[in-house]
C-alpha positions in Angstrom: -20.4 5.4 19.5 -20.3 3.5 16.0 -18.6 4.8 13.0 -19.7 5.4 9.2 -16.8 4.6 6.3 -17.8 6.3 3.0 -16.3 5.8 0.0 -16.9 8.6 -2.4 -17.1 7.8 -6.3 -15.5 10.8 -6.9 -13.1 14.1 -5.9 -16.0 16.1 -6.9 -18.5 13.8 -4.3 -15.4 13.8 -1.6 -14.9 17.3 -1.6 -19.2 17.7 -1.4 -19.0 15.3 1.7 -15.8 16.7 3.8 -17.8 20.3 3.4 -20.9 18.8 4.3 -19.3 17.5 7.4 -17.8 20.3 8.4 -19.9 22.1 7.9 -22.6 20.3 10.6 -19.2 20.1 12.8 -19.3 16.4 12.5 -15.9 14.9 13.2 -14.1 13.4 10.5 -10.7 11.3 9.6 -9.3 10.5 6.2 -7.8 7.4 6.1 -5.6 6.3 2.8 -5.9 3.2 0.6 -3.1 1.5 2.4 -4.9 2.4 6.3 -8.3 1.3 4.5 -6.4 -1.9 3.8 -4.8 -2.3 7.0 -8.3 -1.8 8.8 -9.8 -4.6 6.6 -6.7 -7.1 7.7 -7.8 -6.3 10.8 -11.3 -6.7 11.1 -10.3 -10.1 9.4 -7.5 -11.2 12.4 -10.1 -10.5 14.6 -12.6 -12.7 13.2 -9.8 -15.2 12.3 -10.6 -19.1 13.9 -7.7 -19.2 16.6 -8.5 -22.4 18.3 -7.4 -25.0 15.5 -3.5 -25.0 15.3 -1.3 -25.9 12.7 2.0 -27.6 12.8 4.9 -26.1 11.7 5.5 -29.1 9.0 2.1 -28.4 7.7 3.0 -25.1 6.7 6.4 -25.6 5.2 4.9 -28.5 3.0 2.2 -25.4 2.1 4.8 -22.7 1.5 6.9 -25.1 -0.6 3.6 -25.9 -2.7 3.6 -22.2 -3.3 
């Protein structure tokens, strides 16, 4: 089954929502700013190009640009 994130604009919306839900017995999670952030790093490993390597000199010469 696929999953809905909502982001309320408010405490006054979140609190509407989380009743709402309960209320129809719909299973729900909060997740904080930092696991929001996690989930997004993530998504974006996942997607991440893995078949083009980099040497290891490559990135020193990068990190030492930095």
């Amino acid at each position: 089954m696929e999953s809905i994130i909502i982001n309320p604009k408010d405490k006054a919306e979140f609190e509407l929502l989380t009743q709402l839900l309960s209320r129809m017995n719909v299973v729900s999670k909060v997740i904080s700013e930092e696991d929001q952030e996690d989930l997004g790093l993530a998504i974006l490993m996942k997607e991440a190009d893995r078949t083009e390597k980099v040497s290891k000199e490559t990135i020193m010469e990068t990190l030492k640009g930095v």
